[in-house]
N, C-alpha and C positions, 0 to 999 in steps of 0.2 A: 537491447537490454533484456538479454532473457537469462532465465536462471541453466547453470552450468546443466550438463545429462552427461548420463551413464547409461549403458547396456546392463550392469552389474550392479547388484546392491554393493554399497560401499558399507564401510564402518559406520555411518553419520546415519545409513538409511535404518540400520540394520537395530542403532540404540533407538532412533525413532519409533521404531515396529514394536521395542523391547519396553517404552516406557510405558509408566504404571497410566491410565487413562486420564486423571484428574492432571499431571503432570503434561502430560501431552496436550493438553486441551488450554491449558495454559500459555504455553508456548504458540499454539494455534491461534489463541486468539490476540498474540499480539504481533501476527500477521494479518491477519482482517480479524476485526471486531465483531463478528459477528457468529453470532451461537453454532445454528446452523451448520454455516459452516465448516466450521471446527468438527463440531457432531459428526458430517461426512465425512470427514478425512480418516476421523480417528475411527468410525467404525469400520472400513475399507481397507484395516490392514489386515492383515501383512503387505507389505508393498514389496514387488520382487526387483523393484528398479527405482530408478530416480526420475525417470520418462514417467514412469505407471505413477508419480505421487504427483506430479506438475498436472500429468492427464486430470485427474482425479479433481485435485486444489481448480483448475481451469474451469470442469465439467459445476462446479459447486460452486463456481463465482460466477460464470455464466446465468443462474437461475436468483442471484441477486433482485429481494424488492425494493422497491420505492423505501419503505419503511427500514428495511437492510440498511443500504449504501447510505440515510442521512442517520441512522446510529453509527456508522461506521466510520461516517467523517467528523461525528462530534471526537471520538481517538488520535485525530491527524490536527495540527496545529495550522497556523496559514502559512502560507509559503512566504517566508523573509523574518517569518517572529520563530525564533529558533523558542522550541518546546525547553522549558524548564522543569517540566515534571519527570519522576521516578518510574524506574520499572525498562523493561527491554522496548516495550513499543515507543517510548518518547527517545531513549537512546538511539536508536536507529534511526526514528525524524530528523534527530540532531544532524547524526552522519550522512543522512540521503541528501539534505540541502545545505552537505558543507560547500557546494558551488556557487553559494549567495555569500559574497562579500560584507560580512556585519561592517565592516567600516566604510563602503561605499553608503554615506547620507544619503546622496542623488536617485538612487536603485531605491532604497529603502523606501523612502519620501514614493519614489512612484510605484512600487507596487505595495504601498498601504491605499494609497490612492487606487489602483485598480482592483485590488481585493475588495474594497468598500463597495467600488460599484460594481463588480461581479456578484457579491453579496445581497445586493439591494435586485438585481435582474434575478439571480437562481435562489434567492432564498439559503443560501448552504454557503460554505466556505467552499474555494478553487480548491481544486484538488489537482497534482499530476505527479506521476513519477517523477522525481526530482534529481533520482540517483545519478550522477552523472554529469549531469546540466547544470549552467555557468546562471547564475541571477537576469542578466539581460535577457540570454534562451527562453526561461522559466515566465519573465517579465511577457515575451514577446506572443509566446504560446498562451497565456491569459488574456493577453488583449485580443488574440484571434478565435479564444472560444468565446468572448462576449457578443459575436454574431451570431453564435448556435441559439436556437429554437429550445425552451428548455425540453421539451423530450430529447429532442437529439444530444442535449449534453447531458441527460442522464442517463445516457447509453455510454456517451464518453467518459463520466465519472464511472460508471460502471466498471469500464474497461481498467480506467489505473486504475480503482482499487485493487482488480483482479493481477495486475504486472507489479502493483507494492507487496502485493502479499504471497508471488512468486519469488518474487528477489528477496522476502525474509524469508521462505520457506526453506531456501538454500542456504542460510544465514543456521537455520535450526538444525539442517542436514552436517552444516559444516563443523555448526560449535563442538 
């Protein structure tokens, strides 16, 4: 699941480089939520590739705090309750877990159940890339980070945030 590269700025890279900064920043943040962030990206342009903006979005997610990643997951919904809110970042929650079946009860029923107690262990809603993955998958990979130690899963929340906000970054390169 990684976002597409080029050797060559594209057209997508090249409007990015060209928007006005308030605009950019906007878009940015509803790839990760987080100020920061966005602030790195957008001040690092020009970007002369589509490799040099993922380096960059990487290098700027990687330095993600504590206080970062749980603002950034109050923006992401729980995985099975499909985001009803406005704006690009709920639109795209929608589409990243359209692999959870709304009409599968049984799935539903267990991962409100395992979200509950994932929640009550880490404090914070599960988080994972979603794009891609079928309800069961998403279901099964929840139950197997409720072994992790919470620092080790805030290294792993870490990380998706860091691969959701690669996969919108090409989302913004693309529109």
């Amino acid at each position: 699941m990684s976002a597409p590269s080029s050797t060559e700025a594209d057209p997508g890279l090249a409007k990015l480089n060209g928007l006005p900064r308030p605009e950019l920043i906007k878009q940015l943040l509803a790839c990760l939520d987080v100020q920061r962030w966005a602030d790195e990206i957008a001040d690092r342009r020009p970007y002369r590739s589509d490799d040099e903006l993922y380096e960059a979005a990487d290098r700027a997610a990687a330095e993600l705090t504590e206080e970062e990643i749980h603002a950034a997951l109050a923006a992401h919904p729980r995985i099975g309750q499909r985001s009803t809110g406005k704006g690009t970042s709920a639109s795209w929650s929608r589409s990243e877990q359209s692999g959870v079946d709304a009409d599968d009860t049984k799935l539903a029923v267990e991962l409100a159940e395992a979200n509950e107690e994932y929640e009550r262990r880490f404090g914070h809603v599960y988080l994972v890339c979603a794009s891609g993955r079928s309800g069961p998958e998403l279901l099964e990979i929840l139950r197997s980070r409720l072994d992790n130690d919470p620092t080790t899963e805030m290294r792993v929340v870490a990380d998706e945030l860091r691969k959701i906000a690669r996969l919108r970054l090409a989302r913004v390169i693309e529109a």
